[in-house]
C-alpha positions in Angstrom: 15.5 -18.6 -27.9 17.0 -22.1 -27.3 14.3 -24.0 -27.2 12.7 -24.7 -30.8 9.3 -26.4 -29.6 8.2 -23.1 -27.4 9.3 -20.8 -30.0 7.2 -23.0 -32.1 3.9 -22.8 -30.4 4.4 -19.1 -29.4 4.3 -18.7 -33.4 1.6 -20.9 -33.4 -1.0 -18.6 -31.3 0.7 -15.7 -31.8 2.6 -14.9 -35.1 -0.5 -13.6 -37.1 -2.8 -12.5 -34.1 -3.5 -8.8 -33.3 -2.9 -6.9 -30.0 -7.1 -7.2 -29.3 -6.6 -11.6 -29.3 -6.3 -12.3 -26.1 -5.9 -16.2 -24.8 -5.7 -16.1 -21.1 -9.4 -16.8 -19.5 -8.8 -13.9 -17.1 -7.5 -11.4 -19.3 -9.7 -12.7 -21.6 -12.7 -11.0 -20.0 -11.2 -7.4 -19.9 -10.1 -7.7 -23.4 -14.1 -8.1 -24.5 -15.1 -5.2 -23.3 -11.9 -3.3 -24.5 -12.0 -4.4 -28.0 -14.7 -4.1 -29.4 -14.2 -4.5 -33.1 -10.8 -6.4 -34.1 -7.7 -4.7 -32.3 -9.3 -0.8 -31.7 -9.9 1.0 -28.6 -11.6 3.8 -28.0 -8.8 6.9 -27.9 -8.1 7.7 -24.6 -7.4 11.4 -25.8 -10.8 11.4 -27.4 -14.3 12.3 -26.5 -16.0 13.8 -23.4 -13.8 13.3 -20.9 -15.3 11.4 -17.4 -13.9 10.3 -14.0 -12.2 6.9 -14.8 -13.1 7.0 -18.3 -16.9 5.9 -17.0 -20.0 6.6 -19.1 -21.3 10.0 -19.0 -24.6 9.8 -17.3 -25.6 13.2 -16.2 -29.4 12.8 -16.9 -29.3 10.2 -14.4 -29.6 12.7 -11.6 -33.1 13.4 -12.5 -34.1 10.1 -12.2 -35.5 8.4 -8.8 -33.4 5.2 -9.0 -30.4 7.2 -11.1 -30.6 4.7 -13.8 -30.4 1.6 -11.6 -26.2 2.2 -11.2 -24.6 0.5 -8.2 -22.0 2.7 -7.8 -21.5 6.7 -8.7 -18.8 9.0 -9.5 -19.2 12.4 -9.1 -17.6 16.0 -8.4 -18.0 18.1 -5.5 -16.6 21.3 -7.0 -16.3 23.6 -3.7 -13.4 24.9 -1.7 -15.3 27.9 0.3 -14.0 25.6 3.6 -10.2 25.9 3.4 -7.9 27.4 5.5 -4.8 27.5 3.3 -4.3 27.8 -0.8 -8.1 27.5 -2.5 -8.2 25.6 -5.7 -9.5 22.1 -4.9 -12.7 23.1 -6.6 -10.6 22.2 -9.8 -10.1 18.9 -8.4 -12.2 17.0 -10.3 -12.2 18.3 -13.2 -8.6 17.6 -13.4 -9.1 14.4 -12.4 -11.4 13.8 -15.6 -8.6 15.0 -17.7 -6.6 11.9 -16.6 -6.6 8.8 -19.4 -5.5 5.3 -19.3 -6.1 4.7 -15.8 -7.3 0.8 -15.8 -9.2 -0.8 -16.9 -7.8 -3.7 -14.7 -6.3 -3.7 -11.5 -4.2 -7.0 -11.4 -3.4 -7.7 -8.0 -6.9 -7.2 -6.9 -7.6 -9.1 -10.0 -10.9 -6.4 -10.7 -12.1 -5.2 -14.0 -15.0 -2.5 -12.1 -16.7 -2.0 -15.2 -17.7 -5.1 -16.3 -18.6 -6.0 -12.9 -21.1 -3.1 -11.5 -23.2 -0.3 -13.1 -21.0 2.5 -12.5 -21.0 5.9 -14.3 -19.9 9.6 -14.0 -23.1 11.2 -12.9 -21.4 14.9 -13.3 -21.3 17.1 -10.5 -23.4 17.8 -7.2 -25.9 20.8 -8.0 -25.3 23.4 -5.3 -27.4 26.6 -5.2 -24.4 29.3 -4.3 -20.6 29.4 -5.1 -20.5 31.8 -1.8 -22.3 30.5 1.0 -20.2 27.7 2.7 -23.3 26.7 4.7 -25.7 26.0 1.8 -23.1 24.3 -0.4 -23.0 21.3 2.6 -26.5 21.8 3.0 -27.0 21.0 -0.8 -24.2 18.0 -0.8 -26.4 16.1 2.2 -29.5 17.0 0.5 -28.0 15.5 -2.6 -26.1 12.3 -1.0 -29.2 11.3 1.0 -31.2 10.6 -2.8 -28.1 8.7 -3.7 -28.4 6.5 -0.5 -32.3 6.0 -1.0 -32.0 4.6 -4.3 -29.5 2.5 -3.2 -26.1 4.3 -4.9 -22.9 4.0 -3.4 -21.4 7.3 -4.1 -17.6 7.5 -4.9 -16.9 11.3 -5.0 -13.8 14.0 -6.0 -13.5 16.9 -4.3 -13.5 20.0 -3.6 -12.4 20.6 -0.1 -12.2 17.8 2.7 -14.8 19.9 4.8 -17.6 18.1 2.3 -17.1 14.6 3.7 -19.0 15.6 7.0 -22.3 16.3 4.9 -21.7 13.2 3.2 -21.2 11.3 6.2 -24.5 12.8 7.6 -26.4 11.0 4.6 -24.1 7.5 4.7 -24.5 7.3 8.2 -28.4 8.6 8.8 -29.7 5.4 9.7 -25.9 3.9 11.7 -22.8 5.1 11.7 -20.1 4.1 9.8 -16.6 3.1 10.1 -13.7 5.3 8.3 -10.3 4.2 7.2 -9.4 8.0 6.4 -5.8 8.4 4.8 -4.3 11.9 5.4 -1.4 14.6 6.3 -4.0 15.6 9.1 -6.3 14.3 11.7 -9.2 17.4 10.8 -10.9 17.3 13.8 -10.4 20.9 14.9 -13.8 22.7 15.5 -15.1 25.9 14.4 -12.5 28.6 13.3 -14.0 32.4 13.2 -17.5 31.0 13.4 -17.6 28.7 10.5 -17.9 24.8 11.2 -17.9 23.8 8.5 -14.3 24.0 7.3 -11.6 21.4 6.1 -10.0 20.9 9.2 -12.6 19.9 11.3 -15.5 17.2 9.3 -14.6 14.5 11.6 -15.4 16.1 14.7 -18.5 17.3 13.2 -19.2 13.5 12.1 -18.6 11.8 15.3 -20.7 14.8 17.2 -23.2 14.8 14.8 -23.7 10.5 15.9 -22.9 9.5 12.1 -19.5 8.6 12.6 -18.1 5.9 14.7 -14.6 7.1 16.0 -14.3 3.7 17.4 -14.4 2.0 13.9 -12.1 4.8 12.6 -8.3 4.3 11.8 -6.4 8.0 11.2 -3.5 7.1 8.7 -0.2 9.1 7.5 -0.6 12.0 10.5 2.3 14.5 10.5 2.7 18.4 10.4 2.7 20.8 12.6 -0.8 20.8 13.9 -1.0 17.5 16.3 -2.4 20.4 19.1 -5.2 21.1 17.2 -6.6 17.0 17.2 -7.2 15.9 20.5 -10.9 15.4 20.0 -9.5 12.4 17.6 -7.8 10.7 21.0 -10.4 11.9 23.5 -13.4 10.1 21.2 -11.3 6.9 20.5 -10.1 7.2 17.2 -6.9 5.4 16.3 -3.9 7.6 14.6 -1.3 6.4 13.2 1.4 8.9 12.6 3.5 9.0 8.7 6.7 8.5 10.8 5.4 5.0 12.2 4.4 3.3 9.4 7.9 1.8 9.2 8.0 0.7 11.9 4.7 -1.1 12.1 5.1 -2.2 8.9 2.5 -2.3 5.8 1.1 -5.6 6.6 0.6 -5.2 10.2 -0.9 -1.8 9.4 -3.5 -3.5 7.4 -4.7 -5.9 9.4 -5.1 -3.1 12.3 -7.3 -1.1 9.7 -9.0 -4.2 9.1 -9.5 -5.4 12.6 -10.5 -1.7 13.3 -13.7 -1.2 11.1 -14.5 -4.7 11.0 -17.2 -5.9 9.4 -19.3 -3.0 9.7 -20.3 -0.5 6.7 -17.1 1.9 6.2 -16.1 5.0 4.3 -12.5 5.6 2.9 -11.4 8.9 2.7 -8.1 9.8 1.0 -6.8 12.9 1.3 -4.1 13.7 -1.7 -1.8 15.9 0.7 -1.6 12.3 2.7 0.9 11.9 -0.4 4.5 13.7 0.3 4.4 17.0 -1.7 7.4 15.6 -3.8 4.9 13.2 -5.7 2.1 15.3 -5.5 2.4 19.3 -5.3 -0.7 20.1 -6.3 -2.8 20.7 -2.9 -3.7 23.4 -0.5 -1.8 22.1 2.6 1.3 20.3 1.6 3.3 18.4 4.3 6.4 16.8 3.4 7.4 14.0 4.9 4.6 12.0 3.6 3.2 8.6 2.2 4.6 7.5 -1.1 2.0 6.3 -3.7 3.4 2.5 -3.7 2.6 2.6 -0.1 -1.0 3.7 -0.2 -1.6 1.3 -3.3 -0.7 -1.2 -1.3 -2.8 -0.1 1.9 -5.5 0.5 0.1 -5.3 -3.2 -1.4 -5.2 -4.9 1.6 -8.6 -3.5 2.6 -10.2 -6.2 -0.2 -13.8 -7.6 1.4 -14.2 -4.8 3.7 -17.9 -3.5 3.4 -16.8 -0.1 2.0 -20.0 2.1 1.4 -18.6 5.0 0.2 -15.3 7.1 -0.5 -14.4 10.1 -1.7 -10.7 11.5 -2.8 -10.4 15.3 -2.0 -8.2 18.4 -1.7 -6.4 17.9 -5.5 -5.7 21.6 -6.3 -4.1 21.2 -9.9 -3.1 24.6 -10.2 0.0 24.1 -7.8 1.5 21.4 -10.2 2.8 21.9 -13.2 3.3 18.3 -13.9 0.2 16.7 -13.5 1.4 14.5 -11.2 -0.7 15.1 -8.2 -3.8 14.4 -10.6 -2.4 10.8 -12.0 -2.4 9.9 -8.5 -5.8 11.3 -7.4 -7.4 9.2 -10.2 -5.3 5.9 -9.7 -6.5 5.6 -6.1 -9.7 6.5 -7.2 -9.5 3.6 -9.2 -8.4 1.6 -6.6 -11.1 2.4 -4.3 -13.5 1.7 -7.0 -12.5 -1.9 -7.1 -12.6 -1.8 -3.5 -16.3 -1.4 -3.8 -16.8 -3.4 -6.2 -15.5 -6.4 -4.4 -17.5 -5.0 -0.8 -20.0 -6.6 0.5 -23.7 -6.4 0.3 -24.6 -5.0 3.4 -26.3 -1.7 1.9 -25.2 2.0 2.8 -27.3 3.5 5.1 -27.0 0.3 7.6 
């Protein structure tokens, strides 16, 4: 360094301080509640391991209120409603194994935990591992406590065929907007006499008058399945296909997803196959030609002050990937979203 004077104060405030001193009043703030005794950290490799590294609070499903939290992670472990490769109903536990994502997200400038009562509330109860019909039925059953006590619920999936039953307790009393991020549009109907499967909860959403396709923006589209989704153009539902993204570009794209939903309570869903299979293998319907991670990171970011209510991230099926890849990404949008709702505002789920 050429310049004696800087060297010279950077020694000052740094030559004997450890790597818990922060100085900055920002970072400051995050460091506090990262450091709590000198320079240590909790081991990210140690302990029970939790969605985001958020308390464990399982008891607090037996409680009315579920311990006053704001927000709530939690597992839906079921895949009975794929069509494809099963094995999203190890989605989130993989997730849990995932450390060091956050604490801080700095360019929506968001430390979540020190901001909100959050915590990792386990996983929804559910009655049978075999019967499709009274998994969902246990999910809205569950969701609709969550919304009385006044819970946003950020879930992991399991299949994408649970976000209608969540939808049918988030949108009980009005429906909600969706910004839902995905290979597919999933608004097929019933296949074979089951309706509730993972290609078709949106349909069953908008039919069921709990979704507003109006208010809902279709993102990353492509495959060879486009036939099966004209209930997504014929109720009003704006989809935007992977292969135009480019050419809208990411900033336009945002402000449509923003102008879309509006100010309204919305839901995010984000579908990890929306990610092309070379970042993310591990999934029951890969389709290549996808999304890149840097791209929904920054999507996702632009939706900052939106009224999000809800989310969920679904169809990781770690079995398929061999790198944990797929995983890392599943949890670092989770994050993401998580901050998202941190920053929403306070127009309550539920409408």
């Amino acid at each position: 360094m050429n310049n004696p004077e800087k060297l010279a104060r950077l020694r000052e405030r740094y030559a004997n301080a450890s790597g818990g001193d922060i100085f900055d009043t920002e970072f400051a703030v995050v460091a506090r509640s990262q450091f709590t005794t000198g320079d240590k950290r909790k081991w990210p490799f140690a302990g029970i391991p939790t969605l985001l590294d958020a308390p464990c609070r399982p008891e607090f499903q037996d409680l009315p209120d579920f311990g006053g939290l704001d927000i709530a992670l939690l597992g839906v472990p079921m895949d009975l409603g794929v069509t494809n490769r099963n094995g999203s109903r190890f989605g989130p536990r993989a997730v849990r194994t995932v450390e060091r994502i956050g604490p801080y997200d700095h360019v929506l400038k968001c430390a979540p935990f020190g901001m909100r009562k959050i915590a990792d509330i386990g996983d929804v109860p559910m009655q049978s591992r075999y019967d499709l019909a009274q998994c969902h039925h246990d999910i809205e059953q569950f969701y609709k406590k969550l919304i009385a006590a006044g819970v946003s619920p950020l879930s992991v999936g399991g299949d994408h065929s649970i976000t209608s039953s969540i939808l049918r307790a988030l949108g009980e009393k009005q429906p909600v907007g969706m910004i839902h991020i995905d290979a597919h549009c999933d608004t097929a109907g019933p296949y074979e006499g089951a309706k509730f499967q993972h290609g078709g909860p949106f349909r069953l959403a908008v039919l069921d008058g709990v979704l507003d396709p109006d208010r809902t923006i279709q993102i990353g589209i492509r495959g060879g399945a486009e036939y099966l989704w004209e209930f997504s153009y014929e109720s009003g539902m704006t989809v935007i296909h992977a292969e135009e993204i480019k050419g809208i570009g990411m900033e336009a794209l945002i402000a449509r997803a923003r102008q879309i939903v509006g100010t309204g309570p919305t839901y995010i869903s984000f579908d990890i196959d929306s990610i092309d299979p070379g970042f993310a293998p591990g999934t029951g319907t890969p389709e290549v030609g996808g999304l890149m991670p840097r791209e929904v990171l920054e999507l996702l970011r632009g939706l900052k002050g939106l009224n999000v209510v809800g989310a969920d991230v679904v169809e990781v099926a770690p079995q398929y990937d061999a790198t944990t890849n797929t995983a890392q990404i599943a949890a670092q949008m989770l994050f993401t979203i998580l901050c998202l709702m941190v920053h929403a505002k306070s127009e309550p789920a539920g409408g």
